[in-house]
LUMGU-887128 format. One record per atom (N, C-alpha, C): residue in three letters; x, y, z. Coordinates in steps of 0.2 Angstrom, whole numbers, padded with zeros to 4 digits, always signed. Layout:
% residues N
AlaXYZ;...
//
This chain:
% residues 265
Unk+0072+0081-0085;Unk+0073+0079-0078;Unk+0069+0072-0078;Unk+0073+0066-0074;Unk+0068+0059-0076;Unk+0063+0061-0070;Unk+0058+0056-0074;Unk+0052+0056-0072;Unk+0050+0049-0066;Unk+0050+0048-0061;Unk+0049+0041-0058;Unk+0041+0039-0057;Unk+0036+0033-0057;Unk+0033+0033-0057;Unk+0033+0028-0050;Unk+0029+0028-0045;Unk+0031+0023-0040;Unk+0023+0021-0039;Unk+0023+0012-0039;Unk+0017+0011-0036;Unk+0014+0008-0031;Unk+0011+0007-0026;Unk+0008+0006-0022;Unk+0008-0004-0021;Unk+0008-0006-0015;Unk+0007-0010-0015;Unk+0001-0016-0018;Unk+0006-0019-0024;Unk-0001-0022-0028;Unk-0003-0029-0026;Unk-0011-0029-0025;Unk-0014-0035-0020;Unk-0017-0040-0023;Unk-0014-0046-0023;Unk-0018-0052-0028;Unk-0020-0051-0035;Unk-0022-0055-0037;Unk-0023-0055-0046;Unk-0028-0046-0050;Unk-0032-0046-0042;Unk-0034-0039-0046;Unk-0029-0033-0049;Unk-0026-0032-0043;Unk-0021-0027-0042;Unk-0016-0028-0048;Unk-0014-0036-0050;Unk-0007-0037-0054;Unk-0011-0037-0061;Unk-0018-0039-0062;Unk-0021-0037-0071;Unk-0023-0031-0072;Unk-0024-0028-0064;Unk-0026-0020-0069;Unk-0018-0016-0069;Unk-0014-0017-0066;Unk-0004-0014-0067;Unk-0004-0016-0074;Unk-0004-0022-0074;Unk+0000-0026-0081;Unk-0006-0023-0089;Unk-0012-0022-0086;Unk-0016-0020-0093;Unk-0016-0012-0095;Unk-0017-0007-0089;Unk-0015+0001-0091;Unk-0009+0002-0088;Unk-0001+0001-0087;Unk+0003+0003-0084;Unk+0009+0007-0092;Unk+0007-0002-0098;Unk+0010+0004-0105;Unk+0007+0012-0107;Unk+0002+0011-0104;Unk-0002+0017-0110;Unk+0000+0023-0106;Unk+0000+0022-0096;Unk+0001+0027-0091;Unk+0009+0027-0093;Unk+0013+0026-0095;Unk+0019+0028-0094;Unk+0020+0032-0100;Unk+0017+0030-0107;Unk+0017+0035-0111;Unk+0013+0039-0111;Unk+0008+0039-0106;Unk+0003+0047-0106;Unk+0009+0052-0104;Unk+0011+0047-0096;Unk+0013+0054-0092;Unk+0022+0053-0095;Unk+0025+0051-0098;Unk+0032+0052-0100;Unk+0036+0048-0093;Unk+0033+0043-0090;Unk+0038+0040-0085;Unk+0044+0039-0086;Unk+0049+0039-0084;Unk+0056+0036-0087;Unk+0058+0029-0082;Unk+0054+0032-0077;Unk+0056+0024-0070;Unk+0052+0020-0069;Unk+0049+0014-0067;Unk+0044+0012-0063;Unk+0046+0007-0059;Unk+0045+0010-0052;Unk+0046+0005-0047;Unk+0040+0004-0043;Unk+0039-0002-0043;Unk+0032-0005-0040;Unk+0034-0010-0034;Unk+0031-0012-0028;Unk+0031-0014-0022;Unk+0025-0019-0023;Unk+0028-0025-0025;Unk+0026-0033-0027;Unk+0024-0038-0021;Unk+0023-0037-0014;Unk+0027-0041-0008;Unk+0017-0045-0010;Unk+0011-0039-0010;Unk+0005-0044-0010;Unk+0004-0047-0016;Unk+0007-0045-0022;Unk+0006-0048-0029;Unk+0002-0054-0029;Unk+0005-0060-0025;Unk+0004-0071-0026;Unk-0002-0070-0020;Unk-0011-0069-0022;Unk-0013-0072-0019;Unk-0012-0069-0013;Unk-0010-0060-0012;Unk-0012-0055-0006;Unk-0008-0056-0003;Unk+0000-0063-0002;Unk+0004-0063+0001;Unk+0011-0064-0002;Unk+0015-0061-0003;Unk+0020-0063-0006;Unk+0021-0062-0014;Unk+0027-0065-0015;Unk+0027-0064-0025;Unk+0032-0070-0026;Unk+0029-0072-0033;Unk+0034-0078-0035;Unk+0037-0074-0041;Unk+0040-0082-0045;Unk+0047-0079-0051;Unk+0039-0077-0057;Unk+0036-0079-0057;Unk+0030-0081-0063;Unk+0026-0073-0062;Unk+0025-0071-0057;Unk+0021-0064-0056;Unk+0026-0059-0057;Unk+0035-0059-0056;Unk+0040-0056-0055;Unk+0040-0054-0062;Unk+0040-0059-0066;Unk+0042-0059-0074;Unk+0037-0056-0077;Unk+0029-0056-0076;Unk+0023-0054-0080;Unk+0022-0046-0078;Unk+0024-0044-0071;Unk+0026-0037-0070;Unk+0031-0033-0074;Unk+0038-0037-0072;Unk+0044-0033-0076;Unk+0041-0034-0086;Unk+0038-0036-0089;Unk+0036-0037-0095;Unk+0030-0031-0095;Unk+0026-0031-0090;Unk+0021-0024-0091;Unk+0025-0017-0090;Unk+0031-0016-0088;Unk+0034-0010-0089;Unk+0037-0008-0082;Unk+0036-0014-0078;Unk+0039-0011-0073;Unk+0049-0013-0072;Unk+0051-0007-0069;Unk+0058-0008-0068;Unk+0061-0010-0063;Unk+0058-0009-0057;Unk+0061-0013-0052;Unk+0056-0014-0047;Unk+0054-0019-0042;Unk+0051-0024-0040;Unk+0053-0022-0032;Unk+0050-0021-0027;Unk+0054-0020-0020;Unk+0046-0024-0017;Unk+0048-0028-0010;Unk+0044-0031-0007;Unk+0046-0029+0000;Unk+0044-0032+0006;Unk+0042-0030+0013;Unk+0039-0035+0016;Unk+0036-0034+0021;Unk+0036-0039+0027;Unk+0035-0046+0026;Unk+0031-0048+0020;Unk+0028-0052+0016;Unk+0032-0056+0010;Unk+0039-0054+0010;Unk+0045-0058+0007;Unk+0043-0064+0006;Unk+0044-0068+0011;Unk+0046-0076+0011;Unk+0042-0077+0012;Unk+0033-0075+0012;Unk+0029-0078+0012;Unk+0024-0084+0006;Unk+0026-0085+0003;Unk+0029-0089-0006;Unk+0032-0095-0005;Unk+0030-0103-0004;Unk+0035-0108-0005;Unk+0041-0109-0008;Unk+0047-0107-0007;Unk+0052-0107-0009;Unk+0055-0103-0013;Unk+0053-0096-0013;Unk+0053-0091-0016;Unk+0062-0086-0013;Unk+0061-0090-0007;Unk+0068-0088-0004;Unk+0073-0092-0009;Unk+0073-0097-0014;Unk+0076-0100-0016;Unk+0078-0097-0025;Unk+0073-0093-0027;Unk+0071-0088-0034;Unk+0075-0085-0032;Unk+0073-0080-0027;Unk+0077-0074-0026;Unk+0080-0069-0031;Unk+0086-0073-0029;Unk+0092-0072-0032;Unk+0093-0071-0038;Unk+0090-0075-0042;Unk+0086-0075-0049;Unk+0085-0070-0049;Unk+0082-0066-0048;Unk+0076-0061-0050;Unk+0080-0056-0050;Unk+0084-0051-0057;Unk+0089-0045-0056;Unk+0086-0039-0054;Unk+0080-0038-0056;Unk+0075-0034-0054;Unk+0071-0033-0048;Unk+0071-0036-0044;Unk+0068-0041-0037;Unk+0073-0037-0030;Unk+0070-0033-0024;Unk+0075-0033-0019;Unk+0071-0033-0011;Unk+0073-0037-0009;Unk+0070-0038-0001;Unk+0072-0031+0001;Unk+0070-0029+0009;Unk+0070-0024+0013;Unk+0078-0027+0013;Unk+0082-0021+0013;Unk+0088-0020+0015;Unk+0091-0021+0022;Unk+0086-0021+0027;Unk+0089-0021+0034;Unk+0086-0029+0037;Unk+0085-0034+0032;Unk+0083-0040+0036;Unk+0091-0042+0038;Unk+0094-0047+0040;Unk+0097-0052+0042;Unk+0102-0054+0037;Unk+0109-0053+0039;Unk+0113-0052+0032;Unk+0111-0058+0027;Unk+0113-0065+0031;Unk+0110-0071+0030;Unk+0105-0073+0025;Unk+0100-0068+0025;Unk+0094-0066+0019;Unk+0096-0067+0013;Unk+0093-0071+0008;Unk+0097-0071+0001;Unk+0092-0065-0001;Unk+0095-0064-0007;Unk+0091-0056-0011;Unk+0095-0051-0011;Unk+0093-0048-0015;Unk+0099-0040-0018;Unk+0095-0034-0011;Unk+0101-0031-0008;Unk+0099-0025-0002;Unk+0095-0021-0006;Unk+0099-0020-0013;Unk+0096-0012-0017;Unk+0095-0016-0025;Unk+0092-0010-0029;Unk+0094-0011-0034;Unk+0096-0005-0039;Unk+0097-0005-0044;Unk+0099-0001-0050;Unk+0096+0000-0056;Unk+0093+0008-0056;Unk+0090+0008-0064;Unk+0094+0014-0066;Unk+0095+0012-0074;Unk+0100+0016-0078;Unk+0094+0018-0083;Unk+0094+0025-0084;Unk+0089+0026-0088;Unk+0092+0033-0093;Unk+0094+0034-0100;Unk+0099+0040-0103;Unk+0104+0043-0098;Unk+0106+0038-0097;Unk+0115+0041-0091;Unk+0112+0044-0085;Unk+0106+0042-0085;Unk+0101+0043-0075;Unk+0103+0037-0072;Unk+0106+0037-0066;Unk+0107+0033-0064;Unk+0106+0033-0057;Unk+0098+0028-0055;Unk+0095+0028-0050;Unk+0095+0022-0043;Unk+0099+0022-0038;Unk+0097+0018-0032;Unk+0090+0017-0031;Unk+0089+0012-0027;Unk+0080+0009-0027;Unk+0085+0005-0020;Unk+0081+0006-0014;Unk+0080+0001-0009;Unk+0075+0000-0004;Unk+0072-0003-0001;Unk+0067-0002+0005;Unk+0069-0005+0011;Unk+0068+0000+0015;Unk+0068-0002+0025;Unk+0063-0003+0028;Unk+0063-0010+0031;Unk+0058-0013+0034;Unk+0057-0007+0040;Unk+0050-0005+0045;Unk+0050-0003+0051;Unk+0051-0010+0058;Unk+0051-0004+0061;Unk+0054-0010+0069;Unk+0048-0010+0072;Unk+0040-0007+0072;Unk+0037-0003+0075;Unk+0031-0009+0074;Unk+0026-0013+0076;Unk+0021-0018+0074;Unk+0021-0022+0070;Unk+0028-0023+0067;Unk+0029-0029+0061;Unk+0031-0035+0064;Unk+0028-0039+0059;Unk+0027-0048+0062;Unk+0035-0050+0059;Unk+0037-0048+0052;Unk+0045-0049+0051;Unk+0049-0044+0054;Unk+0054-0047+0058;Unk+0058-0040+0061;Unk+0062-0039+0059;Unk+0062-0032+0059;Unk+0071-0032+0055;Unk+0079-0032+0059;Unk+0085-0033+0055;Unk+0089-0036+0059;Unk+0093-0027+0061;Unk+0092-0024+0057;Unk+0094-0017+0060;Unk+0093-0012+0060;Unk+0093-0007+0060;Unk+0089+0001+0064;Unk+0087+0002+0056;Unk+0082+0003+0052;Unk+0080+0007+0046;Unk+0084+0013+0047;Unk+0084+0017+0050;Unk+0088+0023+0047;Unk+0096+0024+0047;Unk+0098+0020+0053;Unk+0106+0020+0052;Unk+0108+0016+0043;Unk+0102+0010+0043;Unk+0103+0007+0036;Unk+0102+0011+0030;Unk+0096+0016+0030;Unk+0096+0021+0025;Unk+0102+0025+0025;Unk+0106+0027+0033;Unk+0113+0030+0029;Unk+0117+0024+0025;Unk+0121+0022+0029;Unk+0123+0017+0025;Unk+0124+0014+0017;Unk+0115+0016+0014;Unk+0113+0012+0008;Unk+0115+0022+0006;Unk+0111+0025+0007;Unk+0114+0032+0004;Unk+0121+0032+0002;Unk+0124+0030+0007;Unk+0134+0030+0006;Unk+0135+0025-0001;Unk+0132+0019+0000;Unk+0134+0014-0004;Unk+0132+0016-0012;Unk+0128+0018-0012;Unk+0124+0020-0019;Unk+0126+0026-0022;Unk+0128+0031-0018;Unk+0130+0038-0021;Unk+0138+0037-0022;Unk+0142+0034-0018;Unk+0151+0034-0017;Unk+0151+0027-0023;Unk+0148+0021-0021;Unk+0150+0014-0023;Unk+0149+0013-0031;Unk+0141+0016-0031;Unk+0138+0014-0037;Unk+0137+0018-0039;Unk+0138+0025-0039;Unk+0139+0032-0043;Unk+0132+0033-0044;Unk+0129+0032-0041;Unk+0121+0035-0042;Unk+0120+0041-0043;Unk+0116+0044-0047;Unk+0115+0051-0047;Unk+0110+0054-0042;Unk+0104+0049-0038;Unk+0101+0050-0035;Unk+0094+0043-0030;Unk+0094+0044-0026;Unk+0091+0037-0022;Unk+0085+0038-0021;Unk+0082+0032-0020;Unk+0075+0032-0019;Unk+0073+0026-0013;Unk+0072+0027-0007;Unk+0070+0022-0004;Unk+0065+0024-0001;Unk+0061+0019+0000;Unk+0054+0016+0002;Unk+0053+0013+0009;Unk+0049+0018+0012;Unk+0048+0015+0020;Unk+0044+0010+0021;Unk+0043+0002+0019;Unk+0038-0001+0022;Unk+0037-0001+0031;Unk+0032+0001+0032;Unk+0033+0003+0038;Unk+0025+0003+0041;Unk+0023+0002+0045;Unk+0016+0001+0050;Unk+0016+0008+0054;Unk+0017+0010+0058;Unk+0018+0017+0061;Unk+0019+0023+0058;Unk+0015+0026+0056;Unk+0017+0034+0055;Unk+0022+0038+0056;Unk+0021+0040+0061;Unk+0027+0043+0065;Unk+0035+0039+0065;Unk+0036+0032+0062;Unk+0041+0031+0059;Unk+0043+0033+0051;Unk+0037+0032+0049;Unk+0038+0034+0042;Unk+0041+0040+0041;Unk+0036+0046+0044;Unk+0039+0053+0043;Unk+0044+0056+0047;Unk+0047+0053+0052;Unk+0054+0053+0054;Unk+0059+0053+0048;Unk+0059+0046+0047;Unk+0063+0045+0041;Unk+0063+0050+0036;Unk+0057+0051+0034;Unk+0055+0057+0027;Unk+0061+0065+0030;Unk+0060+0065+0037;Unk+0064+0072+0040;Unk+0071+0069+0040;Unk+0072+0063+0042;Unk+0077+0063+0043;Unk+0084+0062+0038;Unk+0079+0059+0030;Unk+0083+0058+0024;Unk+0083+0065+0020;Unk+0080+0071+0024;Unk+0078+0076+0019;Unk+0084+0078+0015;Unk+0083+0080+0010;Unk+0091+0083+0008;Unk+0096+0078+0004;Unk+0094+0073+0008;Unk+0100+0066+0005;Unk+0097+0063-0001;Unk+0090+0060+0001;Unk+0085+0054-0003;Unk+0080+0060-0011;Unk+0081+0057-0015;Unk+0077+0061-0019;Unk+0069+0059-0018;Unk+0068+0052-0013;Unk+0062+0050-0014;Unk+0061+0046-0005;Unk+0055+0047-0001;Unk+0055+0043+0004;Unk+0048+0040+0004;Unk+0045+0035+0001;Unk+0039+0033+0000;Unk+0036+0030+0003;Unk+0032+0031+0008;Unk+0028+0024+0013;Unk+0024+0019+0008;Unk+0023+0015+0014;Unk+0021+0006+0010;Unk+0017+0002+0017;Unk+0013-0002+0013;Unk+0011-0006+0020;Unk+0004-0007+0022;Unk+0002-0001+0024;Unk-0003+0001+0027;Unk-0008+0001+0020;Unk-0008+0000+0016;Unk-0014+0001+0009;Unk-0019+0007+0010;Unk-0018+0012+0013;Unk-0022+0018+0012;Unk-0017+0024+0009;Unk-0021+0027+0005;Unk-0016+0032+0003;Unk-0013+0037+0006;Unk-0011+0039+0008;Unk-0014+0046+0014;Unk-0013+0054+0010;Unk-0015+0059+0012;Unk-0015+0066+0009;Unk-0009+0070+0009;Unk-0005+0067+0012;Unk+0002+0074+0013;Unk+0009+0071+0009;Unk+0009+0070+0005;Unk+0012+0071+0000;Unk+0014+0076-0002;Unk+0022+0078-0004;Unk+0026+0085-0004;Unk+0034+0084-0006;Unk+0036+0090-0008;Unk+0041+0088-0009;Unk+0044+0093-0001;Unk+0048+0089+0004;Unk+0051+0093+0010;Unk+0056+0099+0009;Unk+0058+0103+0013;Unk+0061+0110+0009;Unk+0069+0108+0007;Unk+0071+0102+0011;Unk+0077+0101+0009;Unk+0079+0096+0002;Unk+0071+0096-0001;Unk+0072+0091-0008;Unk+0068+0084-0011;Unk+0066+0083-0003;Unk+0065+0074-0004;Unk+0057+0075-0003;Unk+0055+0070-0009;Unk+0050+0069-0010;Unk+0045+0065-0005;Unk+0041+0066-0003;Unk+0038+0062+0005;Unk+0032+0060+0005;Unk+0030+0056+0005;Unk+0021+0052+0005;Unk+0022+0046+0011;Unk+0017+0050+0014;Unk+0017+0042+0022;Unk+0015+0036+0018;Unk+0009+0035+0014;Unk+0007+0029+0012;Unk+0004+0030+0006;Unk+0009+0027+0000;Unk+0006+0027-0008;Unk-0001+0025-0008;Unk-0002+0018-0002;Unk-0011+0015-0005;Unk-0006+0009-0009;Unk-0013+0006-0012;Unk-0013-0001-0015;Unk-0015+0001-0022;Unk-0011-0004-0028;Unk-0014-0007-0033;Unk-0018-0011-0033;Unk-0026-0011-0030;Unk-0029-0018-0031;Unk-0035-0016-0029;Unk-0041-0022-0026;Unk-0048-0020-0023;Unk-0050-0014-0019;Unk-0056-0008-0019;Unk-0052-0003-0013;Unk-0060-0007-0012;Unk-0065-0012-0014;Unk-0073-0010-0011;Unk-0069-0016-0006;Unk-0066-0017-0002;Unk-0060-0021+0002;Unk-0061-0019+0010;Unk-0057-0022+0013;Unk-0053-0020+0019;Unk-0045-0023+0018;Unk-0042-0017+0014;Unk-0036-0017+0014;Unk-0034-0020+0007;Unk-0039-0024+0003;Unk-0037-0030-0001;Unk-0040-0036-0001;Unk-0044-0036+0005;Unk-0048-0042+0008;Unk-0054-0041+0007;Unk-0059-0048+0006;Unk-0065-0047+0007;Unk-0069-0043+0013;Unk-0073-0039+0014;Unk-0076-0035+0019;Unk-0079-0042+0023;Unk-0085-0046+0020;Unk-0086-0050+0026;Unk-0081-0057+0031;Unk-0078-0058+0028;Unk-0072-0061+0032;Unk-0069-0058+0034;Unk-0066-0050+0034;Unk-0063-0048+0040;Unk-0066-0046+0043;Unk-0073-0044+0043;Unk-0077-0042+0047;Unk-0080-0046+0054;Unk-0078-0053+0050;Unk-0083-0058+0056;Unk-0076-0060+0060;Unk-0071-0059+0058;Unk-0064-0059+0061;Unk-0065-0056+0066;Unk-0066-0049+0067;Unk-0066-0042+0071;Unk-0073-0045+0074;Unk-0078-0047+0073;Unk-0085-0049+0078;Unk-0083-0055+0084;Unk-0080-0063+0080;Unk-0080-0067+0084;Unk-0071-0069+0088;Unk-0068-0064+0085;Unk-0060-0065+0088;Unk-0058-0072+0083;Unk-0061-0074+0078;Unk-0057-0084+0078;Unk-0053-0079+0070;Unk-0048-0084+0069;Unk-0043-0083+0063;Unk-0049-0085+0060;Unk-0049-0083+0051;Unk-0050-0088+0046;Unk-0047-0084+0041;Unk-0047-0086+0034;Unk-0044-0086+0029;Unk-0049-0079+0027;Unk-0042-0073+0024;Unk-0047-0067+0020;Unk-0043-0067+0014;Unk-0049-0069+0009;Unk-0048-0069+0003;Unk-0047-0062-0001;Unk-0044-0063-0006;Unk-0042-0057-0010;Unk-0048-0053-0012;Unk-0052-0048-0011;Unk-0059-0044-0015;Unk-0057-0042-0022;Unk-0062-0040-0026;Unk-0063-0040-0031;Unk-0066-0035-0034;Unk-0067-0031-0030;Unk-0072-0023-0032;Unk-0069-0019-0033;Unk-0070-0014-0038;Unk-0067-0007-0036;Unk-0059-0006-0037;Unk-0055-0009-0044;Unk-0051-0009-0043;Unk-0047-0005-0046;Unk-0041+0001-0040;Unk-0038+0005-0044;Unk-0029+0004-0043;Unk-0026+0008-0047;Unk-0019+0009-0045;Unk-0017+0016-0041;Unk-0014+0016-0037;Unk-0013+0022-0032;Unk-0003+0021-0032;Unk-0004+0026-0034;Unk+0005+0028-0032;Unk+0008+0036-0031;Unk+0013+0038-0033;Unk+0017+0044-0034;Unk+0020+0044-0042;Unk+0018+0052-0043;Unk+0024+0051-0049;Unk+0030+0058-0044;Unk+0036+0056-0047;Unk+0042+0062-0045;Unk+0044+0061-0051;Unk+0045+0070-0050;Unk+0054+0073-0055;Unk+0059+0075-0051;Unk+0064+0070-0054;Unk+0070+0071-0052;Unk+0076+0077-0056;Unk+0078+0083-0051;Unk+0083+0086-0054;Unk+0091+0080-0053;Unk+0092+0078-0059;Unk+0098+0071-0059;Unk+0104+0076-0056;Unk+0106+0083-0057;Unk+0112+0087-0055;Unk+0113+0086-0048;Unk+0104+0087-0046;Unk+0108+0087-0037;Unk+0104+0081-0034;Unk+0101+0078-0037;Unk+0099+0072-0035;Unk+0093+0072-0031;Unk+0090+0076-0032;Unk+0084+0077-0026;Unk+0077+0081-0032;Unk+0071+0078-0026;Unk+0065+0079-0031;Unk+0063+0087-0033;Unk+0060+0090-0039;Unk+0058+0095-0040;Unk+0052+0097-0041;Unk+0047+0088-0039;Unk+0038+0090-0041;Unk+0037+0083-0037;Unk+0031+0084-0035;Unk+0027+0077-0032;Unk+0020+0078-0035;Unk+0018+0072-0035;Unk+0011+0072-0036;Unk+0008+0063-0036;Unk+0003+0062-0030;Unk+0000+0057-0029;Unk-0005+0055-0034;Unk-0007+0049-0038;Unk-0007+0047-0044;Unk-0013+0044-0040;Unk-0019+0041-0044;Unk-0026+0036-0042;Unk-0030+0037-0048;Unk-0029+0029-0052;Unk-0032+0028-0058;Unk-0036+0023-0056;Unk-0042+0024-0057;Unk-0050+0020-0057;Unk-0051+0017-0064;Unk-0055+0009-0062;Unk-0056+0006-0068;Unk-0059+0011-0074;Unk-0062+0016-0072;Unk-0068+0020-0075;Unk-0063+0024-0081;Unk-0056+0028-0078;Unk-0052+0031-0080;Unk-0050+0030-0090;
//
């Protein structure tokens, strides 16, 4: 049964040295067969270019999915397209350059990958309903592309959108993974109709942080109300994700287990 390795939002250069230096040795610890990792904070906590896209898929990672923080990157809406391994949230604006989904073939496994933006406190909106578009992308990928089983990812700010979706794909999705929020959360499971569920994987990057950010700059944010600039932190650096197994006959998860490696590890 293949193995998926999913990782967490990874945050500025901490996040992307410690994926790229322990992610060979963690895929042949645990026998991963997939790795799809959610790149959107990679460049400097915002965004990802072709130069970080490349030095991940060379550490091991198979497919690269981003979120609200897309086109945050000068010109990177212009890469895109480039990048085969690379996919925007699926329910932006059809107009969006970037692949909806992507596709990994691993021994005649053959896995959909896409992410839905939420509608719920995000600064990029999406242009249509995350769940009518996970139907959609479930029809596309299982009828179109003969996928033996899908995996999409909630980037999504709200909870209670997240785990809607998790109930609502149960049975369809082999995988429903939240993103965004950078805290991991505890309820992780596989639901009884199959699908693998975690409100928030957490981050690849600083946790002695506020989200990924230095503690004293957000904190004088939250004292005096004025913007300024929250640089990337630097302490404490883990990777946090999911590993799933997938039964490939019926397309749906058989195991779950939330993942958090410490430099110490």
């Amino acid at each position: 049964m293949p193995k998926v390795l999913f990782l967490g939002d990874i945050v500025g250069r901490p996040g992307r040295n410690f994926v790229q230096v322990r992610l060979p040795d963690l895929r042949e610890a645990w026998g991963v067969d997939c790795v799809i990792a959610n790149a959107e904070n990679a460049a400097g906590g915002a965004g990802l270019t072709t130069k970080i896209a490349e030095e991940l898929l060379s550490a091991g990672v198979d497919a690269i999915t981003l979120g609200d923080h897309v086109w945050d990157q000068k010109n990177f809406e212009n890469e895109i397209e480039s990048l085969e391994q690379v996919c925007r949230p699926a329910n932006l604006p059809e107009a969006n350059p970037g692949r909806r989904f992507l596709l990994i073939e691993k021994d005649g496994f053959r896995l959909g990958v896409a992410t839905v933006l939420g509608r719920n406190f995000m600064g990029l909106k999406a242009d249509a309903c995350p769940f009518k578009t996970a139907d959609c992308l479930l029809r596309e990928l299982k009828e179109e592309q003969s996928c033996d089983a899908v995996f999409i990812e909630a980037h999504m700010e709200a909870t209670s959108e997240k785990m809607a979706l998790g109930w609502y794909l149960d049975g369809r999705a082999a995988a429903v993974i939240g993103t965004h929020t950078h805290v991991p959360t505890a309820d992780g499971r596989v639901l009884p109709g199959g699908t693998a569920y975690l409100t928030d994987a957490g981050m690849c990057g600083p946790y002695a942080s506020v989200l990924g950010r230095e503690v004293e700059s957000v904190n004088a944010s939250f004292l005096d109300g004025m913007k300024r600039r929250f640089p990337v932190a630097e302490g404490d650096v883990r990777l946090a994700g999911a590993l799933i197994v997938i039964d490939a006959n019926r397309g749906l998860a058989t195991s779950f287990e939330r993942i958090e490696v410490v430099a110490t590890d």
